[in-house]
C-alpha positions, 0 to 999 in steps of 0.5 A: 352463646355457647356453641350447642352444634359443637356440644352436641357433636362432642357428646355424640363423639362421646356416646361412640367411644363408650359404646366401643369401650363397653363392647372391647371391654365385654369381648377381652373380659370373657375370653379370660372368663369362666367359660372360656378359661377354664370349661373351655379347656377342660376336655382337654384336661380329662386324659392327662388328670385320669391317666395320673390319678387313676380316675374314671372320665364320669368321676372327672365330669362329676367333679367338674359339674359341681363348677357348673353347679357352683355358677349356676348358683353363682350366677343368679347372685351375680345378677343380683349385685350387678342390678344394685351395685352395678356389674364392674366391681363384680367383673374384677371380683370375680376375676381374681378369683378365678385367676387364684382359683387355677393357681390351686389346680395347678397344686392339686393333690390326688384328692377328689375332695379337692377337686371337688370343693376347687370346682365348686368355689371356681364356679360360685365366685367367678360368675361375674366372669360369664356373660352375665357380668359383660352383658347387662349393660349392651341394651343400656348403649345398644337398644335399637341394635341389641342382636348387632351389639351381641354379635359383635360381643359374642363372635369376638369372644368366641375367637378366644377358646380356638387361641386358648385351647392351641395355648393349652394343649401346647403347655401340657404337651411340652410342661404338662396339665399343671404348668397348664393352669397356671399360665391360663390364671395369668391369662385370666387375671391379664384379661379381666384387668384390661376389661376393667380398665377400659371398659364401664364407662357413665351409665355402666352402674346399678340399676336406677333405684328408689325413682318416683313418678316426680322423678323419672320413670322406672325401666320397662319390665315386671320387678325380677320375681313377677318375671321370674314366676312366669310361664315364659320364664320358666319354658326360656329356662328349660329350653336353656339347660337342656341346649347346654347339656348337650352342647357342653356336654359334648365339648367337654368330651369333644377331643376325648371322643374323637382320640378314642376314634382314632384321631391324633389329639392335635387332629381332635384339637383342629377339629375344635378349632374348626368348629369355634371359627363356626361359632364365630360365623353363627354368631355374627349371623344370629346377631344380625339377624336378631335385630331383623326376624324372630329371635324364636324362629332362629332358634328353631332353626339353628337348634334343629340343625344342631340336632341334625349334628348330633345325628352324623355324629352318633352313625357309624359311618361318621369315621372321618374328619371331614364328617367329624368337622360338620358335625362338630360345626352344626353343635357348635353354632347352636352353643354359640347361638345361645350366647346371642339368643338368651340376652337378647331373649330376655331384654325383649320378653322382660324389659329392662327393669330387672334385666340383670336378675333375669338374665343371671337366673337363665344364665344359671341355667345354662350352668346347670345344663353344663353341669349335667350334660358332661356327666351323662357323657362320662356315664355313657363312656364308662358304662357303655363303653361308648359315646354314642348314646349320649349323642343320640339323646342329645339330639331328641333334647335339642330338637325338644328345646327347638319346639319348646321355644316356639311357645314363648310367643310375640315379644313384649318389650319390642325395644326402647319407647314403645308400649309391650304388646301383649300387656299393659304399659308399664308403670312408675314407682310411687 
């Protein structure tokens, strides 16, 4: 007779070790991501591209919105294929893409419509870098342990923008803002190969389809358009974008910001620094958390206290560091709580079945708010000659984001084998 106690031990053996390719995997392919690799960087990109063509911040920040613009875009699409093709070839796709796509920035002429039509096609074809290309599988090999899984996913990613953003501004102090691109293309398709290579393992493809009740059951959850239709979804998508312009928007203009009040740039850099090593911290915070309290109470508290950020960042008195660091840190951990709170959000209030669908539209907008926010930013600059009304209205949005999530209720989807507790149970496909 075969031995099943060793059979079963191997597949458990199995099960562990491609549960650590898909999260290595996730943590490698979104640092050499979008979010990482190129807005990530750009605050740091705004002076030396002004200085040499003469432009203004708002004209920069509106070109680079139109990136945002394009991943809000891209990203919903992303999500779609992923759902039927499963998310690997759009990971590698996607991250040539970018790598190509940073190559061209490197040659840049002084043409705003190049840029303009660069950050745009960057953001439409490399979503599939973003969280959306590196997440979808986690509730497929973590379900019990979802917020532990995406804290360990978004804390390690985090670590890259920190490495990123000391390599770059180092590349453009010693060879200048285009030799910078170009090194940060080859991080990005370095990164993005090594994550398909050792990443996906059996049961990282499409979305079961064309299933029948003789069959197997159809993942819980609504289809993507009854989802996507719904109150919930609709107040998860706002609360998304208006946290994601203000927090992008300041990280944006974060090194700007803190060199127009006197800082060093490689001061303004540490500063970032400082405040992605809270990101981590929150993260794997959150994450844990997650698994334990109400994903609604947690963003409640975490973008209340973001708001609080904006607050010590816009009073006069926020003249050193020291007060610069705090407040950077208290905005930070708030973007980097969306990375946790909007996956986990949605695999429990919409279940499985259209998770790769659901998930790219509110990542999209969170696009669309990083689209948003470094504009009015510039604008705020350009035209008031300051930043601090930007900060001011990006506390009242954050704190209107902190309420608005207070209504999305209990969830429905709890986890894996139990029933939603607010609706029906879901039903096979005939």
């Amino acid at each position: 007779m075969p031995d099943l106690s060793n059979s079963g031990k191997d597949l458990a053996r199995r099960r562990r070790g491609d549960k650590a390719r898909v999260l290595v995997s996730a943590v490698i392919g979104l640092i050499g991501g979008f979010t990482v690799i190129y807005f990530g960087t750009l605050s740091l990109f705004i002076k030396p591209i002004t200085e040499e063509f003469g432009w203004g911040r708002t004209e920069l920040s509106a070109l680079a919105a139109l990136a945002m613009i394009g991943n809000a875009v891209g990203a919903s699409i992303a999500g779609r294929l992923a759902e039927r093709y499963g998310s690997r070839p759009i990971v590698a796709g996607s991250g040539v893409m970018l790598g190509i796509g940073l190559a061209g920035l490197a040659a840049a002429p002084a043409s705003q419509v190049f840029f303009a039509v660069a950050g745009l096609s960057i953001g439409l074809f490399t979503a599939g870098t973003t969280t959306v290309g590196h997440l979808v599988n986690l509730p497929r090999f973590f379900e019990e342990r979802l917020g532990r899984a995406l804290a360990i996913v978004m804390a390690g990613s985090a670590l890259g923008p920190a490495a990123v953003q000391l390599l770059t501004d180092a590349v453009i102090g010693s060879s200048g803002w285009r030799s910078a691109y170009l090194v940060l293309a080859i991080v990005a398709i370095t990164c993005t190969t090594v994550s398909v290579l050792i990443g996906f393992p059996a049961g990282t493809g499409p979305q079961p389809r064309g299933l029948t009740e003789e069959t197997a059951e159809v993942p819980p959850g609504p289809r993507s358009r009854e989802a996507l239709l719904s109150l919930r979804a609709a107040t998860l998508f706002g609360c998304t974008a208006l946290v994601a312009a203000a927090t992008l928007g300041f990280s944006v203009h974060l090194v700007a910001l803190f060199t127009d009040r006197g800082l060093g740039t490689t001061t303004a850099v540490g500063v970032a620094a400082g405040a992605g090593v809270g990101v981590v911290i929150g993260r794997l915070l959150i994450g844990v958390l997650l698994d334990r309290v109400s994903a609604v109470r947690i963003g409640g508290v975490t973008f209340t206290l973001a708001s609080a950020g904006f607050v010590v960042l816009s009073l006069p008195v926020a003249s050193s560091p020291v007060l610069y660091s705090l407040g950077a840190v208290l905005v930070a951990v708030a973007l980097g709580a969306e990375g946790d709170l909007v996956p986990f959000m949605v695999r429990r209030y919409f279940g499985m079945r259209s998770y790769p669908s659901v998930l790219g539209v509110m990542l999209g907008a969170f696009a669309l708010g990083g689209a948003i926010g470094p504009v009015l930013y510039g604008l705020s600059f350009d035209l008031l000659n300051s930043y601090e009304p930007a900060l001011g209205l990006s506390a009242l949005v954050v704190l209107a984001a902190a309420v608005g999530l207070q209504t999305l209720g209990p969830y429905r989807y709890p986890s894996a084998g139990r029933l939603p507790v607010d609706s029906s149970p879901p039903t096979r496909r005939g």
